[in-house]
C-alpha positions in Angstrom: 27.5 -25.3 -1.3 26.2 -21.2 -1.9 27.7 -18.3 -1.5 25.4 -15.4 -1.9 27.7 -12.3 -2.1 26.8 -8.6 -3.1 27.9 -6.7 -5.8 28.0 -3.6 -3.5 26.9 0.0 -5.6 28.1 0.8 -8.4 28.4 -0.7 -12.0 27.0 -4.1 -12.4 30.0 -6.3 -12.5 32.4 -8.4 -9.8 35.3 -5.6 -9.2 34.0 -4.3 -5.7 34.1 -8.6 -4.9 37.6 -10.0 -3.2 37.0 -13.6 -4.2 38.7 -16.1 -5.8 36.6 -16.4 -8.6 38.5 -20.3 -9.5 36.8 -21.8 -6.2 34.0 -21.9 -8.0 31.8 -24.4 -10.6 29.4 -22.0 -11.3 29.1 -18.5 -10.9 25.2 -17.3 -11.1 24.4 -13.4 -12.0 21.6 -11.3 -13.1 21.4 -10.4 -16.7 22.7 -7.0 -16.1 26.2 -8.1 -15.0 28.5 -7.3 -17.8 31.1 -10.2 -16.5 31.3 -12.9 -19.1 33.0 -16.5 -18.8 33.0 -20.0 -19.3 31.4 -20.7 -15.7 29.4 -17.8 -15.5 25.7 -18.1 -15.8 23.4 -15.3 -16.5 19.9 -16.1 -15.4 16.3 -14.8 -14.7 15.8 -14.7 -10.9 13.6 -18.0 -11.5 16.0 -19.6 -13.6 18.5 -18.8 -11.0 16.2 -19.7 -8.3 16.0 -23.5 -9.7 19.5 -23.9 -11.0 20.5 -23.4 -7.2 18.3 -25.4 -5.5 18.9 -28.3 -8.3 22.8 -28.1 -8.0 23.4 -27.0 -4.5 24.9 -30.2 -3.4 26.8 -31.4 -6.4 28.7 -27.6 -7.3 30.3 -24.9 -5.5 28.2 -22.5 -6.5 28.4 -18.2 -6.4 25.4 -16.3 -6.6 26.0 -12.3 -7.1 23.2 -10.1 -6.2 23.0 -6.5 -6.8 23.5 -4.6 -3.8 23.4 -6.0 -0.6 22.3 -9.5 -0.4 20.5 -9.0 2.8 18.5 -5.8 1.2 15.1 -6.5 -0.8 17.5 -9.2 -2.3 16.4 -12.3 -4.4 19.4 -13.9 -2.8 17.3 -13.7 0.5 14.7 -15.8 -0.9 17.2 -18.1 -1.9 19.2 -18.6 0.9 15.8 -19.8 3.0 15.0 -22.6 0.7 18.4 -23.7 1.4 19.7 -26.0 4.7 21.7 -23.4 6.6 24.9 -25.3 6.3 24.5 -25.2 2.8 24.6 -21.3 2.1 27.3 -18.3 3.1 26.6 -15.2 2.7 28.7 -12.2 2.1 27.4 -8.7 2.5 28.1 -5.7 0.9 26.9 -1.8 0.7 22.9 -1.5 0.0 21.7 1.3 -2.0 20.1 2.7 1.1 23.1 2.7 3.7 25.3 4.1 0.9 22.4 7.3 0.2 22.1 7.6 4.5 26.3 7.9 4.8 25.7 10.7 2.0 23.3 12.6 3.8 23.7 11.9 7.5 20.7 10.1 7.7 19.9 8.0 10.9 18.8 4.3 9.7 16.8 4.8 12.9 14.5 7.6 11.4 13.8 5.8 7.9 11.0 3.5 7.1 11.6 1.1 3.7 9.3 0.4 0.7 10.1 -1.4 -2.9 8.3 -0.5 -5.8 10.7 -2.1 -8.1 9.0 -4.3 -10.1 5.1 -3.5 -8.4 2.7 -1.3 -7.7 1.7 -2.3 -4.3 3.1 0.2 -1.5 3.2 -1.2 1.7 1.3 2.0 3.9 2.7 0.0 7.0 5.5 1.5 5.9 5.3 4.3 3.7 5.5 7.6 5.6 5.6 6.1 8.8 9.1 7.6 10.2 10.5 11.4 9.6 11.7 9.7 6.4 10.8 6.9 3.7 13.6 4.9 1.5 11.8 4.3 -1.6 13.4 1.5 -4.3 12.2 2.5 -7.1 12.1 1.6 -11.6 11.4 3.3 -14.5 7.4 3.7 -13.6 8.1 4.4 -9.5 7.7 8.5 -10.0 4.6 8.1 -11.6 3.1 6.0 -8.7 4.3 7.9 -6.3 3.1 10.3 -7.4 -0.2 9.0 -7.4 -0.2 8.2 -3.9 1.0 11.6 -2.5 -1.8 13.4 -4.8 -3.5 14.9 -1.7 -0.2 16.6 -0.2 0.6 19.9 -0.6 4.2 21.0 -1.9 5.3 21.7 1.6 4.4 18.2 3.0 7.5 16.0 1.9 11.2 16.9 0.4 12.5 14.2 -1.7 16.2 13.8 -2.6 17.4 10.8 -5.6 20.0 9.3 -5.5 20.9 8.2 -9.1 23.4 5.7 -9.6 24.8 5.3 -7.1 28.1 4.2 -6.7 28.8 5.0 -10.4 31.7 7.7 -11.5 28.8 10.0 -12.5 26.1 9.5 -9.8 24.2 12.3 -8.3 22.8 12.9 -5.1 20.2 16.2 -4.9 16.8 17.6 -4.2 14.4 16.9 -6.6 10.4 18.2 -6.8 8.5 15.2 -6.8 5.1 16.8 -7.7 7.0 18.4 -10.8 9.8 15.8 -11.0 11.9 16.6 -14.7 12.0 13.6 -16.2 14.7 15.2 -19.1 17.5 15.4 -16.5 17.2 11.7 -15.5 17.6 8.3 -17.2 15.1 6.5 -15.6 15.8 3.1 -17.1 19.0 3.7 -15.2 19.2 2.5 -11.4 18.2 4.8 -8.8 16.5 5.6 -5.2 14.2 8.3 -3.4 14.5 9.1 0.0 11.5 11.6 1.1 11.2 13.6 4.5 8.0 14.0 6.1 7.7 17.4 6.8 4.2 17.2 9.1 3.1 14.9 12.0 0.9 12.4 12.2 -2.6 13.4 13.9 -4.3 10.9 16.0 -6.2 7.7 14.7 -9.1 8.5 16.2 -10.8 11.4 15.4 -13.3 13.4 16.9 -16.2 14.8 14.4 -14.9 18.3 15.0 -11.9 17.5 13.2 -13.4 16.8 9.5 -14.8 19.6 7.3 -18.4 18.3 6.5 -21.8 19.4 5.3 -24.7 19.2 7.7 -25.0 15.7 8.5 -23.5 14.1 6.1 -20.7 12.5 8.8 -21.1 9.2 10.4 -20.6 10.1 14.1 -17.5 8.6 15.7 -19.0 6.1 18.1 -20.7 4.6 14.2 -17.3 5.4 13.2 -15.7 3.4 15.7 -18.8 -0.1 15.6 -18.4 0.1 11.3 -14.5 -0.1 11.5 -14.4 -2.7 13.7 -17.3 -4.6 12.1 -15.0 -4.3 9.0 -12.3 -6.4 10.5 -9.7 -4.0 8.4 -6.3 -5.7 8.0 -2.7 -3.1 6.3 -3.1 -2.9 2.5 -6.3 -4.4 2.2 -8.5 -2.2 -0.7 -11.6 -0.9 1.0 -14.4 0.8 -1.1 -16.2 3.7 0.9 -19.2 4.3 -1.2 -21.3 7.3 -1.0 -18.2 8.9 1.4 -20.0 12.2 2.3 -17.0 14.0 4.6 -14.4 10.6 3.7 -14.2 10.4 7.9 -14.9 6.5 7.2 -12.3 5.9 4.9 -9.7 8.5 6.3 -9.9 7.2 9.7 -9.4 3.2 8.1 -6.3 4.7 6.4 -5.2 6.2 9.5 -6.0 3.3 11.9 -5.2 0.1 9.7 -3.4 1.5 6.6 -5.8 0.1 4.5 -5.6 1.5 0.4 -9.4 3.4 0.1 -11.2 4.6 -2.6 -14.2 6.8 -2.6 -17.1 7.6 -4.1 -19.3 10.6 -3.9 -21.3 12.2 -6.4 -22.0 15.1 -4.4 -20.2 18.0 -5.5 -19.8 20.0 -2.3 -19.3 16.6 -0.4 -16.0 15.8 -3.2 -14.6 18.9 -1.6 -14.8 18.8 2.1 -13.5 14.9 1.1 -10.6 16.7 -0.6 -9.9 19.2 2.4 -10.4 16.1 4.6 -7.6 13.8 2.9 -5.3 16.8 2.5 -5.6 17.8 6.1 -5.0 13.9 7.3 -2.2 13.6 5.0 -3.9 10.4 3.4 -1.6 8.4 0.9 -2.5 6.4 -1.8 -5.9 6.9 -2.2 -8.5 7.8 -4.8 -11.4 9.6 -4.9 -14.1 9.1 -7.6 -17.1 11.9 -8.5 -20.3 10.6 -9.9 -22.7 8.3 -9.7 -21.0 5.0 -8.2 -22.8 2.3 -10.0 -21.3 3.8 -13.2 -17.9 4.0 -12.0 -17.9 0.3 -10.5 -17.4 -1.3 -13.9 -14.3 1.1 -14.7 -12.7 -0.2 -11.9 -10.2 -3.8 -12.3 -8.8 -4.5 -8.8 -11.6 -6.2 -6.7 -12.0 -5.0 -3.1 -11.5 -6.9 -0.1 -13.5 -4.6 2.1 -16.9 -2.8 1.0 -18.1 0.3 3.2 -21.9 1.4 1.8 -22.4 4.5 3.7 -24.7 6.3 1.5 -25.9 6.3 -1.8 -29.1 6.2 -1.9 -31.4 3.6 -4.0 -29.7 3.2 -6.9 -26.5 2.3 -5.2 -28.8 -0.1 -2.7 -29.9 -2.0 -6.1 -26.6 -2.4 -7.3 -25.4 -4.8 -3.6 -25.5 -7.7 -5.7 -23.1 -6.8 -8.4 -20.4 -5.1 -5.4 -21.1 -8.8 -3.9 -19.5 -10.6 -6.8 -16.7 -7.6 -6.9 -15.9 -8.2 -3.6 -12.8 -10.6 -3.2 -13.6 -14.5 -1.5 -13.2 -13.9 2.2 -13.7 -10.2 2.1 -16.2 -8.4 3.9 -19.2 -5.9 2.8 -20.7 -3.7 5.7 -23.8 -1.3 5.0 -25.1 1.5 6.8 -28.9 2.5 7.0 -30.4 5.1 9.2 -33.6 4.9 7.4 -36.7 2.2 7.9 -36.9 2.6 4.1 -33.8 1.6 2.9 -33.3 -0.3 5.7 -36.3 -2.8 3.5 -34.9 -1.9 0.2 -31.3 -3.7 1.1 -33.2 -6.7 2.9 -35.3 -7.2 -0.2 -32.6 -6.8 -2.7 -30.2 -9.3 -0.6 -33.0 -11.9 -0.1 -33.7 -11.5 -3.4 -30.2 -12.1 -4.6 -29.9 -15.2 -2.1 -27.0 -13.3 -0.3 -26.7 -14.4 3.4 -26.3 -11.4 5.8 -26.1 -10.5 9.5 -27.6 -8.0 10.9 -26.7 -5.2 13.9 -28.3 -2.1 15.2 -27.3 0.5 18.0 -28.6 3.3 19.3 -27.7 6.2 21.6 -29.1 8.5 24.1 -26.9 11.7 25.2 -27.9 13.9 27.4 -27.0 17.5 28.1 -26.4 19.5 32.0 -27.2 18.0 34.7 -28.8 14.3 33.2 -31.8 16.8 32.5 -31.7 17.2 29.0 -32.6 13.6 26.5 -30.7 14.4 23.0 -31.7 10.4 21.3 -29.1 10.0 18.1 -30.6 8.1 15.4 -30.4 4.5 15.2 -28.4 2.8 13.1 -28.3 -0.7 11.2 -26.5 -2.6 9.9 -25.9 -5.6 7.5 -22.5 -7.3 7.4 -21.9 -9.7 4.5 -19.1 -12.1 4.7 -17.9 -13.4 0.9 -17.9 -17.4 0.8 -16.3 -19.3 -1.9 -17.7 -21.4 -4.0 -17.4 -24.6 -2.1 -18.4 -22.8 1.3 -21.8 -21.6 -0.6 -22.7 -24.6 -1.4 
């Protein structure tokens, strides 16, 4: 039999716990705890992990998470791997209901994420409500940071809690785009709570609202067909090469929540892309200024989605090398509104033995009274789906 019990907040040892510690064979902590004793184990969460589900029905065993054990909690994971009359579990005060009591926070208004211990934030969640309850270690500011780059000041407030439940925990405002690393410990346990400060525009955009250079937009109804061709799923990485205004990649972000990066080597296009993401309040995102083909290579996380907007030729003769970046089962979709290069990136594929499908539209609008024929220009398309190995063959 488990029990999985929280330690509560505070220091990491068994006083806020009203158990009778002797009912026990084994008692199972992190390596934190400062609790020592001839039945008390302190393991790795994988060590942990198969202790438990090796000796589950031969001890009584305790296992003492930090926090709440129903809170981003490795007892969680535990606890499913077990039969269910085989596991107890004994709640106690997580870091995020104790911060909310504190400052009359709603859990109704806040949104979670955990980048203890990653780097991945889940944009399904982050920002979503009025606020955002960030676990966080040592290297959390930093990456936060990161992904609120294109914010202004004003955008989000941001109050730490630093540990909490300790005789010297504080709870206060803090500048996260000048945070003062001096005042705080940061080895030491601690949470963020930020406050959105502006709304959330609509998914879908019209043109009107991006700042752009003279055709250097792809219209919303190619908007609309190369998202959707794209078959975007939440934290997938999509590369939006040759970006021009970023109403692409924005508009992914926005819609699906995936993580983009773009590329532009444009210098007036880089800063309507800049306006752009500030103005849509775009997280976690990167923009990169220069040729693209050169920057590639810099680059370690592979993509799971490829958007080739632009470019031009030299970007069209690197498809084969963004092919082999692109991650098995992703998905590489490219835009050309010219003959030209339309023939450049069939012979480069074919070339390359790449397999591809291909789509076009056009549109006709017309102005007054049906009296007036305003043709857009055509677009194609190639879609290339990423096979494995075995598939290819």
């Amino acid at each position: 039999m488990v029990t999985i019990a929280g330690n509560g907040m505070g220091a990491y040892d068994f006083t806020n716990l009203e158990l009778n510690f002797c009912d026990y064979d084994k008692i199972i902590c992190d390596q934190n705890f400062t609790e020592n004793g001839r039945t008390i184990l302190k393991l790795k969460f994988k060590d942990a992990k198969e202790y438990i589900l090796e000796n589950y029905e031969k001890e009584n065993i305790l296992y003492v998470v930090t926090g709440s054990p129903l809170f981003f909690s490795a007892g969680t994971l535990i606890a499913k791997r077990l039969p269910r009359d085989q596991v107890k579990m004994i709640n106690n005060t997580s870091s995020k209901t104790y911060l909310l009591e504190k400052v009359f926070v709603s859990e109704t208004d806040v949104s979670v994420v955990s980048i203890h211990g990653r780097t991945a934030i889940d944009l399904t969640e982050f920002m979503n409500k009025k606020y955002t309850f960030v676990v966080c270690d040592k290297n959390s500011i930093s990456r936060l940071q990161e992904a609120i780059e294109f914010y202004k000041v004003g955008n989000i407030n941001t109050t730490i809690g630093y540990k909490l439940g300790y005789e010297d925990e504080i709870i206060e405002e803090v500048n996260l785009f000048d945070f003062d690393d001096k005042k705080f410990d940061l080895e030491q346990p601690f949470v963020l709570l930020l406050q959105r400060n502006f709304e959330h525009k609509k998914n879908v955009c019209d043109d009107l609202e991006f700042e752009t250079e003279r055709g250097m937009i792809t219209k919303k109804y190619k908007r609309h067909l190369s998202l959707q061709n794209l078959d975007l799923e939440p934290n997938q990485l999509l590369w939006d090469i040759g970006a021009g205004s970023g109403s692409c990649g924005i508009e992914a972000y926005k819609r699906y929540k995936v993580k983009t990066i773009f590329f532009e080597k444009n210098e007036t296009r880089v800063e309507f892309i800049k306006a752009n993401l500030t103005a849509h309040h775009v997280s976690d995102c990167k923009l990169y200024v220069g040729e693209a083909q050169e920057i590639y290579p810099t680059l370690e996380q592979n993509p799971q989605r490829i958007f080739v907007g632009g470019g031009g030729e030299k970007v069209i003769d690197t498809l084969p090398y963004l092919y082999e970046r692109l991650d098995v089962n992703g998905i590489m979709l490219i835009n050309a509104i010219t003959l030209k290069h339309l023939s450049q990136m069939i012979s480069v594929l074919n070339e390359a033995k790449i397999e591809y499908d291909t789509h076009s539209i056009s549109l006709t609008t017309y102005k007054g009274k049906l009296n007036l024929v305003e043709p857009e220009r055509q677009l194609f398309q190639l879609k290339i789906y990423k096979k494995n190995k075995e598939e290819e063959v």
